[in-house]
N, C-alpha and C positions, 0 to 999 in steps of 0.2 A: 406386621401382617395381621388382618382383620382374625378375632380371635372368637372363640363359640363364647365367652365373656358379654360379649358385645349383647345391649338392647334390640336390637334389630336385625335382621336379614338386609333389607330394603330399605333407602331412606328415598323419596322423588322429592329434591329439591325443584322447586318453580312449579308445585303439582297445582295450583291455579289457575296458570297460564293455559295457552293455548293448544301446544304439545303436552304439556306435562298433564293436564287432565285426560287429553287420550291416552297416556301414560298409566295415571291410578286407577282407570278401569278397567283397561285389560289387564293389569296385576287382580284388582274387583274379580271379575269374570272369569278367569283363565286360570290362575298360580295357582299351585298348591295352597290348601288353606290351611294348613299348618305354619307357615311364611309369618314372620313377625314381623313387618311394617310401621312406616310411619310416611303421612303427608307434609312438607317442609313448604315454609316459607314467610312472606314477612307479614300480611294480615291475617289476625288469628281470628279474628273473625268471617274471612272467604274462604279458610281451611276445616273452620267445624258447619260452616254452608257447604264444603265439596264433601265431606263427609256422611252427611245425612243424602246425599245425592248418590252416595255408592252403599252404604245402606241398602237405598232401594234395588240397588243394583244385585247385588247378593246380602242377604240377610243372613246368611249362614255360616260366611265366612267370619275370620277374626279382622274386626276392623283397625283400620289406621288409626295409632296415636298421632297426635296432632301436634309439631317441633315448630314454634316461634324462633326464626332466625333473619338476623341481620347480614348484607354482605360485609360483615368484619371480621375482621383475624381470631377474636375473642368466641365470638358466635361458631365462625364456619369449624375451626377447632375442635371447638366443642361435640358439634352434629356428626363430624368426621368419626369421633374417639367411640361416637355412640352406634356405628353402624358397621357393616361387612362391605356392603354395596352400597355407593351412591350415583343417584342418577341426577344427573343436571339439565333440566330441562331450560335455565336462568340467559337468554341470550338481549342483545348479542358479546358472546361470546370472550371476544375482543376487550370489550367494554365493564363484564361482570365474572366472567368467567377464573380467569386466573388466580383469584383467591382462595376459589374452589379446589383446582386441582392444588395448588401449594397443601391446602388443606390436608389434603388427600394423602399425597406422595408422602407428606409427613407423617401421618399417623397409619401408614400401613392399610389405608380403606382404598377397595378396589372402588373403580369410578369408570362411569360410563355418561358421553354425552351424546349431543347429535346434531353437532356444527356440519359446517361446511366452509369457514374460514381457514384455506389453507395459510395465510401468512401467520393468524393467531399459534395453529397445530404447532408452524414451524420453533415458535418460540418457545412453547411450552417444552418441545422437545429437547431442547438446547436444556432450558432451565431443570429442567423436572423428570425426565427421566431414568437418570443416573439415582434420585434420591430414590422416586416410586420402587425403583429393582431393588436398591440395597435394605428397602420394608416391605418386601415381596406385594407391594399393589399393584396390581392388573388394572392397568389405565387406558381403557380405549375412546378417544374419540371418531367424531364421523362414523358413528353406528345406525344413524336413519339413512334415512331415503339418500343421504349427500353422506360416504358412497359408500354404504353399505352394499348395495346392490353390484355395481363394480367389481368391489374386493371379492363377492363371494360368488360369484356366476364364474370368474377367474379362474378362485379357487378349487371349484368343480369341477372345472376345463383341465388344470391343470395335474389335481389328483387321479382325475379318469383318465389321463392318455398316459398318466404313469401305470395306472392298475392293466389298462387293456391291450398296452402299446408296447412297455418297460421304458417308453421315451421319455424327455424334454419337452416343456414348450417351445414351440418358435415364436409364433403370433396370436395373444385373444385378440378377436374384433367384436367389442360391444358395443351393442346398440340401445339405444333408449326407443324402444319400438313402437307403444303405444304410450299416448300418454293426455287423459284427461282430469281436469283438475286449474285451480287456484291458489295462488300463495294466502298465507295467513301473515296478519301485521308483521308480525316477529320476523319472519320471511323476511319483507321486503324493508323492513325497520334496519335491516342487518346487510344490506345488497346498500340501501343510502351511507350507513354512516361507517361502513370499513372500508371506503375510501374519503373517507373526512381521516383516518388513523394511519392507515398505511400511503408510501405514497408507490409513483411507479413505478421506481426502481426497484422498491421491495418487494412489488407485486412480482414484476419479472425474476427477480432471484428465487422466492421462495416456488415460484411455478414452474420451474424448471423440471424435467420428467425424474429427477433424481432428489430433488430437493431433501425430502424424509427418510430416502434411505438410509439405512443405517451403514452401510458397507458403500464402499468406491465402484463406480458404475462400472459395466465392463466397457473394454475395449471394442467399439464397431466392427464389424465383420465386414468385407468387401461388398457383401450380397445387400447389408442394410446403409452402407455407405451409400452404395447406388438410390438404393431407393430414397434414403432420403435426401439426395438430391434433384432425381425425379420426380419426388412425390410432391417432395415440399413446393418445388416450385407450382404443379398446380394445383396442390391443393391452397395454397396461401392465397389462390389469386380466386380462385372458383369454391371450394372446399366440399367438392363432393367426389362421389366412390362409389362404384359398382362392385358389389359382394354376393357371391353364388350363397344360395339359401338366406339370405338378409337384404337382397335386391341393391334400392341407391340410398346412400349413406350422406350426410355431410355432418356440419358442424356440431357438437354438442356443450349447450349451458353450462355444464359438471363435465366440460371434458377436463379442462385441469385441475379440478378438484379430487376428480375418480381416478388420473394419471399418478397423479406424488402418489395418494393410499396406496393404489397396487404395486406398485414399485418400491414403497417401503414392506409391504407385506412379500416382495420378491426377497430382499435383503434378511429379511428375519428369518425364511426357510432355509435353513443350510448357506444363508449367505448366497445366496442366489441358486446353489444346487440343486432345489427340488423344484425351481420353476426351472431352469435352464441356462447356461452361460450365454445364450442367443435371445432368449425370452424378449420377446417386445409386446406393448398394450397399445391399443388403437380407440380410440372413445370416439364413438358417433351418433348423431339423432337420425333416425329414420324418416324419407323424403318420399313423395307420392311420385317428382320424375326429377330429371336433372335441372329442369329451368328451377321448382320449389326447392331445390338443394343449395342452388348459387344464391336466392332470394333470401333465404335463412342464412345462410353465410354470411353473406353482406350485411343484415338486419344484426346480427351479431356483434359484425367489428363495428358498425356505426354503432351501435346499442353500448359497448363496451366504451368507446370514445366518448359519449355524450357523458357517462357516469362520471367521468373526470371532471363532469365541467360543476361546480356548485351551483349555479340557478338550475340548473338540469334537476340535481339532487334533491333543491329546496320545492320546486315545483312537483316531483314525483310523491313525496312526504306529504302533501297537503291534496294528492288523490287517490291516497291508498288505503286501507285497514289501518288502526293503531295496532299498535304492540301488544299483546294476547285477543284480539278478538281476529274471524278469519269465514270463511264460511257459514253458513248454517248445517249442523249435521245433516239435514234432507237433502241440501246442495251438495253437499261433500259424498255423499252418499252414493252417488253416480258417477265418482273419481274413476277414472283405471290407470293401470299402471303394468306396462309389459317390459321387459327387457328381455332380449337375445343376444347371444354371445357366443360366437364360434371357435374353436381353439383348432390348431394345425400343432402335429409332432412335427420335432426337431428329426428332419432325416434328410439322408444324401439319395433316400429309392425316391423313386420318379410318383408312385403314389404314396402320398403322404397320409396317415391315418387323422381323421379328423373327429368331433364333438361338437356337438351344441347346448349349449343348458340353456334356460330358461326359467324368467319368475314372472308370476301373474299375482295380480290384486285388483281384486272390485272392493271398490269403498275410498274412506278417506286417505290421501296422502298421509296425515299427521298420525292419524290411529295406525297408519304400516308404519310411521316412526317410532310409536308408544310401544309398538309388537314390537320391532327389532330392539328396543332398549330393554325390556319387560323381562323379555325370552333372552338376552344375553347377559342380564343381573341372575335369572333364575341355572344360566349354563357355567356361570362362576360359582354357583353357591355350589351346584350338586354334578357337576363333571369333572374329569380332569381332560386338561385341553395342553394344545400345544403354550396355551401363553400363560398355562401355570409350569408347564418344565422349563419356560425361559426364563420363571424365575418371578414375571409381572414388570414392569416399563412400561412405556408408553407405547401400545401394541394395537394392532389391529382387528376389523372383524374375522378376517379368516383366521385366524390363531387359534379361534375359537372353535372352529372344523367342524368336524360330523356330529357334534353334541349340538351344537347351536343351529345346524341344519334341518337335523333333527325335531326340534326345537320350535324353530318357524314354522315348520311342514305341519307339526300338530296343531298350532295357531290359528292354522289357514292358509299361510302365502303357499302358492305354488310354485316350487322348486322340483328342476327336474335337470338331467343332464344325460346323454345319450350317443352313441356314436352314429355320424352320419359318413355315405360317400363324400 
């Protein structure tokens, strides 16, 4: 277990890069400056150039020492032994990642990344888990934008209708409501080449709505049997949905990515008891009418199918961003980013008590990555949270609860949760 011993509070591994620099300056600008830090990575000469750059940023704070590391065993070891927290911004994930959390789970350092590869999570979970608990590390990945946002609008749906209701959930329906904005290299660096790694049948297994959870799914209920038999049939074919207070719904990018996390984050509360033995998640993008609903649908599954093919892959690679560069911050500057999320109690009365949360951000995509990694390194160092009484695993963002809510709220992001008719 990361020990007050330790040289650091904070290490941002890949603080260079593309995320990881929105990373070291919201920890710059925002943490506590008391916070013992360091910037990590492999040219020690682009680490004492980001440093003089957050410098300007706050002069007043105690600045990042500056940690020369390789992706080797000898190296990541090492950085691991010297830190409480590590943030891994080093993608894609698949690719560089893994030696990292080994690192991690070995030496007892909480760790936090902000993938969005759920076949990689799955593996790590398999491998590294079991060690990270038995050295009490709190390991969470998919802490950004891929699907932090999911897990934790759920989570709010789900603790409000217990505070307000004394219910269960039955159904979140979240939406990706508003959304402007551009990938960055590393993005779409990581969408090409993990399917060069994984193939489709591992796609399909690990995407399964149960994949990460920790615990054996429940048993269907009669009421969810029907629907998804109805459902599926059209939404597979059309993939769109009429939703009171969220209008028409279809397919979503991150639906099976934000699916597995929240359903692993079901299994970790009470083993499914504090979201509900009914509990279902619905992931969807927000559409202007039902013909832009089936047009996204379809854009979708053709968009998924092409990615299989390698000239597809090789031709996308040579008109996109490299790998850490992405925007211009003036560009990115005009990002938004909405989600809505409706939650229904689990009840047999004819009105069912319902909730809305909701998160707002004006600005960059990656800086609300940097926030949610920043603010969830600094909710491990000075909370206790649900995923320090479990011990630490490889856990999720809501584990992190009302501290980390908290947390964001003072940041900036807008979080809110409410009960509606």
């Amino acid at each position: 277990m990361a020990s007050d011993a330790r040289a650091y509070d904070i290490v941002v591994f890949g603080a260079t890069g593309y995320t990881g620099k929105y990373t070291a300056e919201h920890i710059t600008a925002n943490l506590p400056t008391d916070l013992k830090w360091a910037v990590a990575g492999r040219s020690a000469s682009k680490l004492s150039d980001l440093v003089q750059e957050l410098r300007a940023i706050n002069p007043d704070r105690l600045q990042p020492n500056i940690e020369v590391s390789q992706i080797t065993r000898e190296d990541l070891h090492g950085l691991a032994k010297k830190t409480k927290v590590l943030i891994s911004t080093v993608g894609p994930y698949h690719l560089y990642g893994t030696p990292v959390v080994e690192a991690c789970a070995a030496n007892g350092t909480h760790y936090l990344d902000v993938t969005g590869e759920t076949p990689w999570v799955y593996d790590i979970i398999h491998q590294y888990h079991d060690l990270a608990k038995s050295n009490g590390a709190i390991m969470i990945p998919q802490i950004g934008i891929e699907s932090a946002p999911a897990d934790l609008l759920t989570w709010l749906l789900v603790t409000h209708l217990r505070r307000t209701a004394s219910l269960p959930t039955a159904e979140v329906i979240f939406s990706i409501f508003k959304v402007k904005g551009r990938p960055s290299g590393g993005t779409l660096a990581t969408v090409m080449s993990i399917f060069d790694k994984y193939s489709p049948s591992y796609f399909a297994k690990t995407s399964k709505p149960y994949a990460l959870c920790p615990v054996p799914p429940p048993k269907a209920t009669n009421a969810q049997t029907k629907q998804t038999f109805f459902g599926k049939l059209t939404r597979s074919l059309f993939g769109a949905r009429s939703v009171p207070d969220l209008g028409i719904l279809t397919t979503s990018i991150n639906g099976l990515t934000d699916r597995t996390l929240v359903y692993r984050s079901w299994g970790l509360f009470g083993s499914g008891s504090q979201y509900g033995p009914n509990f279902r998640f619905s992931p969807y993008t927000k559409a202007s009418n039902f013909l832009q609903a089936i047009l996204i649908h379809w854009a979708f599954q053709i968009g998924a199918i092409a990615l299989l093919l390698k000239p597809v892959r090789w031709l996308m690679k040579k008109m996109v961003y490299a790998p850490g560069q992405g925007p211009t911050k003036e560009e990115a500057a005009k990002d938004t980013f909405v989600c809505k999320a409706i939650g229904e109690a689990d009840t047999v009365a004819t009105s069912r008590p319902r909730a809305m949360s909701t998160l707002e951000w004006n600005g960059s995509f990656y800086h609300l990555t940097g926030v949610f990694a920043a603010e969830a390194a600094l909710t491990i160092l000075r909370s206790h949270t649900t995923a320090h009484d479990l011990g630490g695993g490889i856990l999720t963002p809501a584990t992190l609860g009302q501290s980390y809510v908290d947390n964001l709220t003072k940041a900036g992001l807008g979080l809110q949760v409410e009960s509606i008719k």
